[in-house]
C-alpha positions as CSV (number, residue, x, y, z in Angstrom):
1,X,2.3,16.4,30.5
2,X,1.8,13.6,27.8
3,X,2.8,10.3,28.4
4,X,5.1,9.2,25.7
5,X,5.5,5.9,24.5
6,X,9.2,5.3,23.5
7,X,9.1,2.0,21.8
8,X,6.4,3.6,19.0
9,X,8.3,6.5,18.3
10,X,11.4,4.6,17.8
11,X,9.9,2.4,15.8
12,X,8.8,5.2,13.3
13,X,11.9,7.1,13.5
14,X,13.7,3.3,12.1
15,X,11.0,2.5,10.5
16,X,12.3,0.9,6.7
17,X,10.4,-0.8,3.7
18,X,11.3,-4.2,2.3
19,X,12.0,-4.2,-1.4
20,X,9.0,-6.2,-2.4
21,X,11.6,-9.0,-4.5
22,X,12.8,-10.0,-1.0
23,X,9.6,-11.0,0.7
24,X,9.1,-14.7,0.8
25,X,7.2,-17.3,3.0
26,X,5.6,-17.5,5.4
27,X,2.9,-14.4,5.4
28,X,0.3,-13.1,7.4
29,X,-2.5,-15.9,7.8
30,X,-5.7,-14.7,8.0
31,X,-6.1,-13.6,11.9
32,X,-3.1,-11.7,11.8
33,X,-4.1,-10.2,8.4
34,X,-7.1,-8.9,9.7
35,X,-5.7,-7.5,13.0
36,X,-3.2,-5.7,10.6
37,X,-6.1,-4.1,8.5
38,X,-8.4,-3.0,11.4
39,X,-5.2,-1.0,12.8
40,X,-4.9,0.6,8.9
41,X,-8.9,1.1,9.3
42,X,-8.2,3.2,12.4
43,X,-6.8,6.0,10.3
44,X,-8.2,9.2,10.3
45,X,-11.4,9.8,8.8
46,X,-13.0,13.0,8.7
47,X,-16.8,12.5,9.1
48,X,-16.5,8.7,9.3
49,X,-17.4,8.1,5.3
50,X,-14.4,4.9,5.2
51,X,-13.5,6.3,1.5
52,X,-11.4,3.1,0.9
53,X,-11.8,-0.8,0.9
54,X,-9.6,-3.6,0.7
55,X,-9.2,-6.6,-1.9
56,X,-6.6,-9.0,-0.5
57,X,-4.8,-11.2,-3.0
58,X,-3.3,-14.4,-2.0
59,X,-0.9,-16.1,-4.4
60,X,-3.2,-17.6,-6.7
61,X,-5.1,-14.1,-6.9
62,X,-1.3,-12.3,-7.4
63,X,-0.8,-15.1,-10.2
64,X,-3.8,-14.1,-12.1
65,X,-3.2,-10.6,-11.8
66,X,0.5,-11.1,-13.2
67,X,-1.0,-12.8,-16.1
68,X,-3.5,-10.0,-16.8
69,X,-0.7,-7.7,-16.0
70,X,1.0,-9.6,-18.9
71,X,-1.4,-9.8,-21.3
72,X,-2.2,-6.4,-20.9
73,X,1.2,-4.9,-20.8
74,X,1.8,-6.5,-24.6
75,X,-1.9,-4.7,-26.4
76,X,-0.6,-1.8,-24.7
77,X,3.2,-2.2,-26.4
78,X,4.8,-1.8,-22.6
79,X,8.6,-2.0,-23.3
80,X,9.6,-5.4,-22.3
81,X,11.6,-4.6,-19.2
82,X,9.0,-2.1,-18.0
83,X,6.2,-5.2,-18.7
84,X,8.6,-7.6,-17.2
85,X,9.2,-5.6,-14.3
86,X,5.7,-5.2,-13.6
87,X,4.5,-8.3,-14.3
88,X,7.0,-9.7,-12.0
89,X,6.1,-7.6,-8.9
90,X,2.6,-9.7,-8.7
91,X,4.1,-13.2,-10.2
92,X,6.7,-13.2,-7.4
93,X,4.4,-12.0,-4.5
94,X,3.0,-14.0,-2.1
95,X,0.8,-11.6,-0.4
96,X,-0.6,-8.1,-1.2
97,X,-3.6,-6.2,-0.1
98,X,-5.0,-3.1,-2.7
99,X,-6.1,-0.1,-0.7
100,X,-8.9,1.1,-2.9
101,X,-9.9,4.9,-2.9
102,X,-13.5,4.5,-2.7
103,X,-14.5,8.6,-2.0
104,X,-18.5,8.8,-0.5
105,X,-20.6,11.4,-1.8
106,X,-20.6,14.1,0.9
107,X,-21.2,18.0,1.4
108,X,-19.3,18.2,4.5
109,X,-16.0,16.1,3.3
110,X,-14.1,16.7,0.2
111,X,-12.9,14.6,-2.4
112,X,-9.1,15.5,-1.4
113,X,-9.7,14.4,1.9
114,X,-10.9,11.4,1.3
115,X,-8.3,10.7,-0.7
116,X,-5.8,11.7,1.3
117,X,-7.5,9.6,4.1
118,X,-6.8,6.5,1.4
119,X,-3.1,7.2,0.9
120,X,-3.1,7.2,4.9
121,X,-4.8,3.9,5.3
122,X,-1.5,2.5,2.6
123,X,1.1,4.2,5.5
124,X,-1.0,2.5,8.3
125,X,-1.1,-1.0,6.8
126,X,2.3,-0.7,6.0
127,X,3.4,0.4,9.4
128,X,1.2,-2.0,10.7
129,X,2.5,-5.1,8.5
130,X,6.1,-3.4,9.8
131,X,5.1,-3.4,13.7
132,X,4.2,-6.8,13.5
133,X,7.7,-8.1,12.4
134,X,6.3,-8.6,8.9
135,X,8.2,-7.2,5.7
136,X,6.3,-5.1,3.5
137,X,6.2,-2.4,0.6
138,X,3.8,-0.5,-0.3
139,X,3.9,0.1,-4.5
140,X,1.9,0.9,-7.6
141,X,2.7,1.0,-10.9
142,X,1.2,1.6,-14.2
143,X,-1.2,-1.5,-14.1
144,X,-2.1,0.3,-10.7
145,X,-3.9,2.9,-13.2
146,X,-4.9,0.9,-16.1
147,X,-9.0,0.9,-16.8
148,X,-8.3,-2.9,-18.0
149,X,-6.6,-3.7,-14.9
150,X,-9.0,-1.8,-12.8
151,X,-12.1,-3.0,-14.2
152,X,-10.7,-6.7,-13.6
153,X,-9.9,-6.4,-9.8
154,X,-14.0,-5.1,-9.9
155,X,-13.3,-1.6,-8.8
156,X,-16.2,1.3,-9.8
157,X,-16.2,3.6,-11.8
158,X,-15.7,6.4,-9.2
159,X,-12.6,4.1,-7.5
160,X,-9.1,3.9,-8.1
161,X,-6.1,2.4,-6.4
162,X,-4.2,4.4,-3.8
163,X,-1.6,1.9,-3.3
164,X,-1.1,-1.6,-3.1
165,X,0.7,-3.6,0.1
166,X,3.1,-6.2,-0.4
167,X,3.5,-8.5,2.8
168,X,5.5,-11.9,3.9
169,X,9.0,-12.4,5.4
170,X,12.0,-10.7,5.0
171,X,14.5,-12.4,3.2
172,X,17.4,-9.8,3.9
173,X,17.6,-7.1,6.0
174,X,16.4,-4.2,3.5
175,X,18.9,-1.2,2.8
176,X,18.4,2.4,4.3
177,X,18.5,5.3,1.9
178,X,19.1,9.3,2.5
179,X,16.4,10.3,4.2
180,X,15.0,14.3,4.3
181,X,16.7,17.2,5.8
182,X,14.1,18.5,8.1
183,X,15.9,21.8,8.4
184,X,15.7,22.3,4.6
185,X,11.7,21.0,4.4
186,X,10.3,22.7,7.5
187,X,9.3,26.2,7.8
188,X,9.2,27.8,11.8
189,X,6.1,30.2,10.4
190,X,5.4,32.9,11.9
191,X,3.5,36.2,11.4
């Protein structure tokens, strides 16, 4: 018979996001930060390859990346309140971490599950960031995918960004939203 542990399921079956605007001082300092991304490092990883890194961007890092975000956004001819929008999601942060899909060459392990074990290591930071009180978001964006943007932040050519992790202190209580209806999305298979 398993032995269940009530206070983690509860915690996923609540579990929210913060809207990124409303996270504010303080953040996770370093110690805490790195406890939070060894438990997203714990994440699933079929033949132990660690497809994906971290760059952690404190609020001077966030600044510059608004600015190139900026800059960017107007030699591209980004409307303004799609520019403004995602310039502002960096210029307002105080704390994010980028979850780089980094895929190993392999035989054994394909691409899509490497990638998929990227996108897992976003849930697990976030969940993590979550667990430990903290608000956080997990978002992306079109600079997200930019080659300009990308090249910038250093990422190779075989990398992209599977999500990036906003953290600090909530500044009010985030709203709940419609969530699935399991009954509509699950299938009982059988033969």
């Amino acid at each position: 018979m398993p032995t269940p542990n009530p206070a983690a399921l509860d915690f996923l079956l609540t579990r929210r996001s913060c809207p990124a605007r409303t996270l504010g001082l303080p953040v996770p300092g370093t110690t805490e930060l790195r406890t939070l991304l060894t438990a997203a490092a714990r994440t699933p990883d079929h033949g132990k390859l660690e497809p994906w890194r971290f760059i952690v961007m404190d609020d001077v890092a966030l600044s510059a990346l608004a600015g190139q975000v900026a800059a960017r956004g107007a030699a591209l001819a980004v409307a303004e309140d799609k520019l403004t929008k995602a310039r502002d999601e960096y210029a307002m942060s105080h704390l994010a971490v980028i979850v780089v899909a980094s895929p190993k060459p392999s035989d054994k392990i394909p691409l899509v599950e490497q990638t998929y074990s990227a996108g897992a290591v976003c849930l697990a930071l976030l969940n993590a960031a979550l667990a430990a009180g903290w608000g956080a978001n997990w978002l992306s964006g079109w600079p997200s995918r930019d080659n300009h943007i990308i090249g910038w932040l250093g990422l190779a050519p075989h990398e992209a960004i599977a999500g990036i992790i906003h953290m600090g202190s909530e500044t009010a209580a985030p709203p709940d939203r419609p969530r699935p209806d399991i009954d509509a999305i699950s299938t009982w298979f059988r033969p």
